[in-house]
C-alpha positions, 0 to 999 in steps of 0.5 A: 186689410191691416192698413196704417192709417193716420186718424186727422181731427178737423181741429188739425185740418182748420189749425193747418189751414190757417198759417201760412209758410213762412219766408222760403229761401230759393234754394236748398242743399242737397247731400250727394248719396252713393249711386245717384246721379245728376239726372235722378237728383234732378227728377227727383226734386223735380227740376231740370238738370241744366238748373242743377248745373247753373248753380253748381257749373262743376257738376257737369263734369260729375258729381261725388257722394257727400259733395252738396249741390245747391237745388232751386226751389220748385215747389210743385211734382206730380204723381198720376193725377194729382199734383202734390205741392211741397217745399223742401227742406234741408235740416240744419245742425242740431234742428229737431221736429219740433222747430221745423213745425214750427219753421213752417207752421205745418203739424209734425204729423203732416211732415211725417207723412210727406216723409214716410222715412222720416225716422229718428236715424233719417233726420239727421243734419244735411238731409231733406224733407218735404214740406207739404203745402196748405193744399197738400195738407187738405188734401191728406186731412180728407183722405184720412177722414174718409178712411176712418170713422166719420167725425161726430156730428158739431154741436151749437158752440157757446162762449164764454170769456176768460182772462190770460194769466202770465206764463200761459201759452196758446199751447197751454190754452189749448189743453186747457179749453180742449180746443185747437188754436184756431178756433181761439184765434177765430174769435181772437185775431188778436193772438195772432200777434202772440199770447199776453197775460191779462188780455181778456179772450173769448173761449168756445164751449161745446156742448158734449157731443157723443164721439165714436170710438176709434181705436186713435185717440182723435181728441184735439189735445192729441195733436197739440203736442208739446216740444217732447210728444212731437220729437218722440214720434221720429221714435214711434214704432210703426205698426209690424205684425205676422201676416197669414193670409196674402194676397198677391198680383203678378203682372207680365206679358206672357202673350200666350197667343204668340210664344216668343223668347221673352214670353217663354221667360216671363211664364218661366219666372211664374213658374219659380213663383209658384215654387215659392208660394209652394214652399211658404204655404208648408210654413202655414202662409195662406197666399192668393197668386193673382196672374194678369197677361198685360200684353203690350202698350197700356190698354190691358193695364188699364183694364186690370187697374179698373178691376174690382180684385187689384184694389184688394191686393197686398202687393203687386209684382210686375210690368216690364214697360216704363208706361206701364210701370208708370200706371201701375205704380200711381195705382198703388200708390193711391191704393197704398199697395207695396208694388216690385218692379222686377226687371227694367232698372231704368224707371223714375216712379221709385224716386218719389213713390214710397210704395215702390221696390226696385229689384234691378239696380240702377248702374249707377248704384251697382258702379258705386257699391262695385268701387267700394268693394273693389277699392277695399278688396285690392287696397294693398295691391299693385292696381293695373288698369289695361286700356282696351277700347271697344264698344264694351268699354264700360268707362262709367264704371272705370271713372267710379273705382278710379275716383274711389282709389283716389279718393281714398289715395290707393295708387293704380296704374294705367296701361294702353293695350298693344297686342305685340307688346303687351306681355312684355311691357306689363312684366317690365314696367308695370308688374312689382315683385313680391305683390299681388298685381290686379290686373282689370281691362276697361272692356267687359267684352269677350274679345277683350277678355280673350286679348288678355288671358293667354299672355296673363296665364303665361306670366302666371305660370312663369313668374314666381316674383310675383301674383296675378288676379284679374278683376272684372264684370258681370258679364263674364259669367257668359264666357264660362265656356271660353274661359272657366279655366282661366278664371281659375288659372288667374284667381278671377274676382268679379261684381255682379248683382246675381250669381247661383253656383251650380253645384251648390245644395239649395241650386241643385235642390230648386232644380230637381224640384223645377223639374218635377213640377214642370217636366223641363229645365230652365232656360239657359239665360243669365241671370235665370228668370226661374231662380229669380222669380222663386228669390223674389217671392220668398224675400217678399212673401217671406217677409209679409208672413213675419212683418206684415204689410208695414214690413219695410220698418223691418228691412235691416232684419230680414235677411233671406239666403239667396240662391242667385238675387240678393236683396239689400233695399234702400230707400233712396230718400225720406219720401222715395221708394225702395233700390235694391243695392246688393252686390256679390264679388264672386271670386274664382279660386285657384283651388278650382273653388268658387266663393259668393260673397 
């Protein structure tokens, strides 16, 4: 399998070893991204929330992105099994690579790899970054060593003495003896205290040794870098490549033995898959499908991580409970296989597992990109908020675009619903001529939906001084048969992270061909797992067959026409996994037309 791996010389493993950290203050900065949350910030630096709201008391009453917190200082997290030590750093103004090696006296290529995202566009000011611990390190260094070719076998060493000249540096020593720095300092703990020109120092001479060839270049000198060789490998393209053949797991509960309606959706996503390996194999993929029933609980899990095919695997889709997704994400992290969570948006592994995608967006991210859209889209309109209370009301997402309104000074107004009086005092007081009025409730129920429209479309109808446009949720594409007509009627926008028009060619085309293969239709459900099993494998197959297995260092490329789910992945922070954060505002014409965009 065509694997990144970084090749580390026992010179690197003996110089990291040999330093300390340097003084590490008790906290750092954090820089408030878009979607995230207390609780995420929180779990993902490993600390509690209440520490976070002891540093910074104005949080807990929310939290905005580009806002910074202060974080305690917590140096040890944990991944399945084993416990990962790192201190995190918050890079300063014009701070380089180079200067945090040697802050921390850590090789830029330990940091890089503590920070899989680390790039030249993701090191910038304000962001954090793992530094891995004096143990961390050993323990990177022996994996290396036991995936790649064993080191040479140590000859005798001799020595001999050489006297510094001015303007010599350990750096400059090191490149010229062909050695690490501590094997110098072993025999000198003298330089510890810094390099002086005519002090007398002993150098080790090895005798040649017969090295196997690696396809890296593993010489010491590799990895005693100047200020230039470290800055560049933020720069340094990572190994993308076509890939024809695949191999791929799908794990579900199917629970053939007992058909339920979740069974029945589950075998239905599978059977979308198929249709996209069909239609990636006449493009020339060669595409393995795996299918494992995982059942209930961890059991079953186990059994299938403790298997000899998995391990073989190039990616793995699947699981729907968070123990078993928990499992699964440790293994393939430890086994270094991309890993889909297709469905649940409530799991922690993406925060911290660089191997992890999560299909389903986080609310708080969907909240956070709808205000956006949202406060862009109705800018230079007349915004009316219409208070109805039930038990849809969706006040996180309320909270989120009235905070972007005010954040960017787009004035909106707010009305309590009154059933008898509602039309009246909307044309009255709150509706303004010659403007297009957005109307938007705080519920997303049907109930709600329904107090409203009949009054919307009698002004709609009757007023010709002003617009009407209603703005609402992803739930509403269930009321179609209640409301279809009203939507046209009062030219509806809504945000929603799926939506497959019917009527379109690709929709019609995937539905005549899931019918020939299967002999049915799809279940009536929303989203349709079906069309989000066949969305999910052509993003993913498709960008494995032209990117390879590194196909993440090729994101902002790839760009596939969805038919219900679209995919716009962000990792959520240098050393994290991968959210999907695409939204669509689907608006629903008065021309009888519908529009995804």
């Amino acid at each position: 399998m065509n694997r990144l791996k970084t090749v580390i010389c026992t010179c690197v493993f003996s110089f990291a070893s040999l330093f300390t950290f340097g003084q590490e203050s008790k906290t750092f900065q954090h820089t408030i991204e878009q979607g995230e949350t207390v609780y995420a910030i929180a779990t993902m630096y490993g600390v509690s929330t209440e520490a976070i709201y002891k540093l910074n008391p104005g949080s807990k009453e929310g939290i905005k992105a580009g806002e910074v917190l202060l974080i305690p200082q917590k140096k040890v997290s944990t991944s399945g099994n084993n416990t990962e030590t790192y201190t995190f750093h918050t890079i300063e103004p014009k701070e380089t690579l180079y200067a945090v090696s040697m802050k921390y006296k850590v090789p830029a290529q330990y940091i890089l790899q503590a920070n899989p995202g680390l790039s030249v566009k993701t090191f910038q000011k304000g962001r954090t970054i793992r530094i891995p611990s004096q143990e961390n390190i050993q323990a990177m260094a022996q994996v290396s060593q036991t995936e790649n070719t064993p080191q040479p076998e140590e000859k005798p060493v001799k020595e001999t003495t050489y006297t510094i000249q001015k303007k010599e540096t350990m750096y400059s020593l090191c490149r010229k003896f062909k050695v690490s720095s501590y094997e110098l300092i072993k025999l000198n703990p003298q330089l510890k205290n810094g390099v002086k020109a005519g002090v007398e120092i002993k150098v080790p001479v090895k005798e040649e040794a017969v090295a196997s060839k690696t396809d890296n270049n593993t010489s010491a000198e590799s990895f005693i870098q100047s200020e230039s060789e470290v800055n560049a490998l933020l720069s340094a393209p990572k190994s993308t490549k076509e890939l024809n053949q695949l191999k791929v797991a799908l794990l579900l509960p199917f629970n053939p033995s007992k058909k339920t309606a979740a069974s029945s959706r589950f075998i239905e996503y599978y059977e979308g898959m198929l249709l996209a390996v069909d239609s990636l194999q006449n493009q020339g993929l060669s595409l393995d499908l795996s299918v494992y029933d995982t059942g209930e609980g961890t059991s079953r899990i186990r059994e299938i991580l403790t298997g000899e095919t998995l391990p073989n695997a190039d990616l793995i889709i699947g699981a729907v409970q968070n123990d078993q997704i928990k499992m699964i994400a440790d293994f393939a992290k430890e086994h270094r296989i991309k890993y889909v969570i297709p469905f649940t948006s409530k799991n922690d592994d993406v925060l911290s597992n660089n191997f992890v995608f999560q299909v389903n967006t986080p609310h708080s991210y969907l909240y956070s990109k709808a205000a956006e859209r949202g406060r862009k889209l109705f800018a230079n309109d007349n915004i009316i908020f219409v208070k109805i209370h039930d038990k849809e009301e969706k006040k996180p997402f309320i909270k989120a675009l009235q905070e972007e309104l005010k954040d960017h000074k787009v004035p909106f107004k707010e009305i309590e619903y009154n059933g008898e009086t509602f039309a009246e005092d909307l044309d009255s007081l709150y509706m303004v001529d010659q403007t297009r009025n957005v109307i938007i409730p705080t519920s997303s129920s049907l109930e709600a939906l329904q107090k409203i429209k009949t009054p919307l479309r009698v002004l709609a109808e009757t007023q010709t001084d002003y617009t009407i446009s209603l703005f609402g949720y992803p739930e509403w594409q269930t009321y179609v048969r209640e409301a279809l007509d009203d939507f046209y009627a009062l030219d509806t926008y809504i945000y929603t992270n799926f939506y497959a028009d019917n009527l379109s060619k690709p929709m019609q085309d995937f539905y005549n061909k899931f019918k020939t293969w299967y002999s049915k239709d799809l279940i009536n459900t929303y989203p349709k797992y079906g069309i989000l099993g066949f969305d999910t494998g052509m993003f993913f197959f498709g960008a494995m067959k032209k990117y390879g297995v590194n196909f993440e260092e090729e994101l902002d490329n790839i760009r596939y026409p969805s038919i219900q789910t679209g995919f716009d992945f962000h990792r959520v922070n240098n050393w994290g996994g991968f959210i999907n954060t695409q939204i669509f505002i689907v608006h629903y014409n008065r021309d009888f037309t519908v529009t995804r965009e």
